[in-house]
DSSP file (Angstrom, degrees, kcal/mol; ACC not computed):
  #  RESIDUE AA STRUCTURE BP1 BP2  ACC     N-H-->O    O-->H-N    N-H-->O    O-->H-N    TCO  KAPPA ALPHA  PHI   PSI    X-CA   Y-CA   Z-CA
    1    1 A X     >        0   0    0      0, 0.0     4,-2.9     0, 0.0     5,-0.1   0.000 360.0 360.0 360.0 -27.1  -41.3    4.2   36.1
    2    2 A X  T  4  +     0   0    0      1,-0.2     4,-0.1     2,-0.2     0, 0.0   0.512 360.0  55.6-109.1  29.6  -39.1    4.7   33.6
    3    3 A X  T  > S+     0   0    0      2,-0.2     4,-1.0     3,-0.1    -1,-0.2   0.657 115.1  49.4-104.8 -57.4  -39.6    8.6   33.4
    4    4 A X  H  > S+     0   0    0      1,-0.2     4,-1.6     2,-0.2    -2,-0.2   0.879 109.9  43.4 -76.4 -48.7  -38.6    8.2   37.2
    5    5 A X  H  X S+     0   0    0     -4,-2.9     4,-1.8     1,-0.2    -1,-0.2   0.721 108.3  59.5 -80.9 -10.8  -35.6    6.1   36.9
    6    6 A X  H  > S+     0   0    0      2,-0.2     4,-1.9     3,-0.2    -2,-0.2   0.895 109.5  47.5 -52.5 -54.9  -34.3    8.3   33.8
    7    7 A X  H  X S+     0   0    0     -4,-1.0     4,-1.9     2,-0.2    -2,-0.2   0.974 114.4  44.5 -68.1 -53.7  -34.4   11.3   36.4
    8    8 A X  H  X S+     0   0    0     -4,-1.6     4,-2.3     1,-0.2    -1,-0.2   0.829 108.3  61.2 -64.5 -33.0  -32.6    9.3   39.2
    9    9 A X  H  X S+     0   0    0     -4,-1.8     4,-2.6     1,-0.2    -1,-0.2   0.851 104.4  45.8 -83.9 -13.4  -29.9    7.9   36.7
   10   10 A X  H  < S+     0   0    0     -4,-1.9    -1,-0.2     2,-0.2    -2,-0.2   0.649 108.2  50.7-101.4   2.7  -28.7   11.0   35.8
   11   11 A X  H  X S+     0   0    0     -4,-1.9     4,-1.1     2,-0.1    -2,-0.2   0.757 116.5  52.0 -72.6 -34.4  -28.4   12.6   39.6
   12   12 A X  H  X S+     0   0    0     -4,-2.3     4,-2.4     1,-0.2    -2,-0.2   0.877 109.8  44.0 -79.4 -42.4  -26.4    8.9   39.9
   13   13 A X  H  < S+     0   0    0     -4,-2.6    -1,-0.2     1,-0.2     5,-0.2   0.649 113.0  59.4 -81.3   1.3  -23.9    9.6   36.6
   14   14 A X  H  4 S+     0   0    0     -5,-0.2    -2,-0.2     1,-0.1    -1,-0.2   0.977 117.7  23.5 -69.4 -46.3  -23.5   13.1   38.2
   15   15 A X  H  < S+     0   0    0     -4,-1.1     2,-0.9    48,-0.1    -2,-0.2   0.530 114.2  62.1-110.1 -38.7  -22.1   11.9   41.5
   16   16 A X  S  < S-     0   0    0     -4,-2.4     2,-1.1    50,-0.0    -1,-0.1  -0.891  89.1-119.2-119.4 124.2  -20.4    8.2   40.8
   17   17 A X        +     0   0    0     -2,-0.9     2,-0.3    22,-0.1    -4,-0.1  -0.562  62.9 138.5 -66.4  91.4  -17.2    8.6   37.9
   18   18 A X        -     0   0    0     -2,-1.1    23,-0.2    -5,-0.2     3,-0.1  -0.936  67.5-123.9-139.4-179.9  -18.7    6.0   34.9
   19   19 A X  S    S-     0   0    0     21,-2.9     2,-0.3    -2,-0.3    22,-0.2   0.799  89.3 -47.5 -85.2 -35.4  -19.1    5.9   31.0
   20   20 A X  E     -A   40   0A   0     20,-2.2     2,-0.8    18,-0.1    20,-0.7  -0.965  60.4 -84.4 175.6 168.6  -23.0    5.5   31.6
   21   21 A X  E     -A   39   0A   0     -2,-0.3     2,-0.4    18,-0.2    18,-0.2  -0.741  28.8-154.7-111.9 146.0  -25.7    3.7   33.5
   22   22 A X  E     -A   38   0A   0     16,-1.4    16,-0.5    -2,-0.8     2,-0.5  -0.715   5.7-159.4-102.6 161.6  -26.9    1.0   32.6
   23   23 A X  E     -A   37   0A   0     -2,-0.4     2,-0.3    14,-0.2    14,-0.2  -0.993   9.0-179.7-147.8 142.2  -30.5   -0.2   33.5
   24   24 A X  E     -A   36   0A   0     12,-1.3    12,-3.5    -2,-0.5     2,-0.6  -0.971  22.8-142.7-142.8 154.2  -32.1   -3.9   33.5
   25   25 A X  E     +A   35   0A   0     -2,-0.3     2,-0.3    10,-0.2    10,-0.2  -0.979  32.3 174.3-119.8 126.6  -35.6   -4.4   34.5
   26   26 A X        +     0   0    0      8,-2.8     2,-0.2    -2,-0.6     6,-0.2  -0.867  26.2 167.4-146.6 117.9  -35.5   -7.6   36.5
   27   27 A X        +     0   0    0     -2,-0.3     6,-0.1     1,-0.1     8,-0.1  -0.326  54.9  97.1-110.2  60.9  -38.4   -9.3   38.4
   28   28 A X  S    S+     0   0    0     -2,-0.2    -1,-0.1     4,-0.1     5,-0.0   0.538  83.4  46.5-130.9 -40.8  -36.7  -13.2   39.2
   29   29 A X  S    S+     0   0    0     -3,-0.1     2,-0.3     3,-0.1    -2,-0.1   0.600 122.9  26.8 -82.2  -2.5  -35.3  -12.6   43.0
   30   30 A X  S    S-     0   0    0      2,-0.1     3,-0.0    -4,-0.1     0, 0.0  -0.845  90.3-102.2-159.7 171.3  -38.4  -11.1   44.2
   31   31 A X  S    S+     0   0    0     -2,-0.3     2,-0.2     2,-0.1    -4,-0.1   0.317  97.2  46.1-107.4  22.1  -42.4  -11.1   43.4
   32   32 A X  S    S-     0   0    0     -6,-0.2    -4,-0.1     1,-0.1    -3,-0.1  -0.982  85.6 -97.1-153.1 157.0  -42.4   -7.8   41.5
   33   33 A X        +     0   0    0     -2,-0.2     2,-0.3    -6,-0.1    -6,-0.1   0.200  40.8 159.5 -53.6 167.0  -40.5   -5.8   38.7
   34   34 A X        -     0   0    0      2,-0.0    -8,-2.8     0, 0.0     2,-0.5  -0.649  34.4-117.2 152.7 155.9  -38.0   -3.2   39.3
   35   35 A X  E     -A   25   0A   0     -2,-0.3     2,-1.1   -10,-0.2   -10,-0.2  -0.750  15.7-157.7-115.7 106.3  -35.1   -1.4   37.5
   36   36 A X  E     -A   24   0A   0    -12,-3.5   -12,-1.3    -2,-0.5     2,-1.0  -0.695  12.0-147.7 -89.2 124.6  -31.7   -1.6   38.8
   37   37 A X  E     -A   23   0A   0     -2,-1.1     2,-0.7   -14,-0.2   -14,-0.2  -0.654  18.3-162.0 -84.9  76.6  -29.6    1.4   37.5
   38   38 A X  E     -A   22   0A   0     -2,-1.0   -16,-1.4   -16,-0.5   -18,-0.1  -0.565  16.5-134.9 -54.1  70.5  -26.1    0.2   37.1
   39   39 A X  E     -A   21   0A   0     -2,-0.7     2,-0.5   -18,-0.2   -18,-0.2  -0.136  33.6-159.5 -42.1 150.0  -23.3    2.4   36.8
   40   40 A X  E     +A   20   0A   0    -20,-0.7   -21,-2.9     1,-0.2   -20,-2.2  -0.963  43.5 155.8-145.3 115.9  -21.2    1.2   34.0
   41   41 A X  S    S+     0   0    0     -2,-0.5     2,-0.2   -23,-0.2    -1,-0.2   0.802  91.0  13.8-111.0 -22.7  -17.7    1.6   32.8
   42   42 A X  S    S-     0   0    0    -23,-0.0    -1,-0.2     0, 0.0   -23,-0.1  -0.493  79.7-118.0-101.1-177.1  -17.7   -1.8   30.6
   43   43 A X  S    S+     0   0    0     -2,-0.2     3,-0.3     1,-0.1    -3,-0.0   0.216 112.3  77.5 -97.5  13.9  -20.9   -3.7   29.7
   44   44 A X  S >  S+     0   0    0      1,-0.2     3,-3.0     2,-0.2     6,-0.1   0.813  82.4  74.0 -96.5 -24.8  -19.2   -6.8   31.9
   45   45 A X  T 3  S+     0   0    0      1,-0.3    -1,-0.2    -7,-0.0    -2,-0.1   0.442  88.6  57.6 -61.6   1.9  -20.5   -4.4   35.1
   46   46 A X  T 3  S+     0   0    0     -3,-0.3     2,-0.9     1,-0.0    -1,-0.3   0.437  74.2 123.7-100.8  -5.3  -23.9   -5.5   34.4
   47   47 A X    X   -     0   0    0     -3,-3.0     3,-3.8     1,-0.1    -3,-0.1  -0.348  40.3-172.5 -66.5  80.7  -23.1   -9.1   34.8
   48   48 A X  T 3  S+     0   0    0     -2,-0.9    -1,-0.1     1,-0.3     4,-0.1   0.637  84.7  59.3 -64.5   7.6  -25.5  -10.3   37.5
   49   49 A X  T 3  S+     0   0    0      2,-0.1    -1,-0.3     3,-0.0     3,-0.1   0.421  84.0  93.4-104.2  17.7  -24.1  -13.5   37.8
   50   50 A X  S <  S-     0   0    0     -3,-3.8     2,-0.2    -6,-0.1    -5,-0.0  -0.050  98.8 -88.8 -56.7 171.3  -20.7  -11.7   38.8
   51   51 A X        -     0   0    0      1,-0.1    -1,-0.1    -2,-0.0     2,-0.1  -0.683  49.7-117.0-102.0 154.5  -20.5  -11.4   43.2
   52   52 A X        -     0   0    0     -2,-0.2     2,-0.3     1,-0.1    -1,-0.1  -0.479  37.0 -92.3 -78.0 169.5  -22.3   -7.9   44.4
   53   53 A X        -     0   0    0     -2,-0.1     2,-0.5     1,-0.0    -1,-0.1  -0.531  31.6-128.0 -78.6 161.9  -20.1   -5.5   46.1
   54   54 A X        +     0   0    0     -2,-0.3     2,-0.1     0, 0.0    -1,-0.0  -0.752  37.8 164.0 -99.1  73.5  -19.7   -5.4   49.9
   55   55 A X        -     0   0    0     -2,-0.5     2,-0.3     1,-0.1     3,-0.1  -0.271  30.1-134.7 -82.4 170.1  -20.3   -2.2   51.1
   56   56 A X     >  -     0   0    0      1,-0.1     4,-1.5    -2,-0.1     5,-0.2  -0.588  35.1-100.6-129.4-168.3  -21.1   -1.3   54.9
   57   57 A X  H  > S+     0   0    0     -2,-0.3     4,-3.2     2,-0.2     5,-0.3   0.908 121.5  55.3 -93.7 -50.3  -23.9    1.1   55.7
   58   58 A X  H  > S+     0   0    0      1,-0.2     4,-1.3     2,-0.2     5,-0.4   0.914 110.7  51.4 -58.4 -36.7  -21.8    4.2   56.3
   59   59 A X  H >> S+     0   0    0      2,-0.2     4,-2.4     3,-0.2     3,-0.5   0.988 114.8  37.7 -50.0 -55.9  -20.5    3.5   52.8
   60   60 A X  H 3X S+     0   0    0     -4,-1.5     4,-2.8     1,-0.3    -2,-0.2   0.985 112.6  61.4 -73.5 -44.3  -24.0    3.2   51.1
   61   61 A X  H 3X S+     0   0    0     -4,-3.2     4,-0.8    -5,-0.2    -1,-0.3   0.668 108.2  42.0 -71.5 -11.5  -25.3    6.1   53.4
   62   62 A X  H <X S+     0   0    0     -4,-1.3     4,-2.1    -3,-0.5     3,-0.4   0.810 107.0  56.3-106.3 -50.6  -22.6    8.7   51.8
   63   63 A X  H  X S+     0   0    0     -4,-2.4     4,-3.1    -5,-0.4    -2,-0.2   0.907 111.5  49.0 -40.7 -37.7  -23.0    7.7   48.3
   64   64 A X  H  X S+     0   0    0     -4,-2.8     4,-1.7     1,-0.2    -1,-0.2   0.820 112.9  45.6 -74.6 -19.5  -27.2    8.6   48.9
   65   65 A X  H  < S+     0   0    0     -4,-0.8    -1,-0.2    -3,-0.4    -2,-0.2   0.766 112.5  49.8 -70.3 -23.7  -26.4   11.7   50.4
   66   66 A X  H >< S+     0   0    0     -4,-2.1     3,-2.3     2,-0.2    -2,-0.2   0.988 115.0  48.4 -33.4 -81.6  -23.8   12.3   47.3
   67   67 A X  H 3< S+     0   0    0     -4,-3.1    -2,-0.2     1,-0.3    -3,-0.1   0.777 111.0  45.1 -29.7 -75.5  -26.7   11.3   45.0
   68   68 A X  T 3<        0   0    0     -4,-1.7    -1,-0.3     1,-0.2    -2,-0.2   0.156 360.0 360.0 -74.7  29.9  -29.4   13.5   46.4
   69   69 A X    <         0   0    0     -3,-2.3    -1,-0.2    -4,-0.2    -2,-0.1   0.327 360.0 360.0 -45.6 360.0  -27.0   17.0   46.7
């Protein structure tokens, strides 16, 4: 996995303007593991008790065609 997400965070610091990605392996919301990859310009952007952003679908759906260019 983390082989996989290594590969994926650096198409992600290619594409979205940060210092670095951050990665937390977090299994609490849900009934299995998984790595969120976090773009980062402070370490405060990693705060998951902070509110998520509100993005709309057309939003989310041009940042993954960004990614995978």
């Amino acid at each position: 996995m983390m082989v996989f997400a290594k590969s994926v965070a650096k198409k992600v610091g290619g594409k979205i303007e940060c210092k670095r990605i951050g990665v937390a392996i977090i299994g609490l919301e849900v009934p299995h593991a998984h790595i969120h990859l976090v773009p980062l310009q402070s370490v405060s952007d990693i705060n998951f008790e902070k509110a998520k952003l509100s993005l709309t679908s057309e939003e989310l759906e041009s940042i993954a065609r960004e990614i995978n260019s």
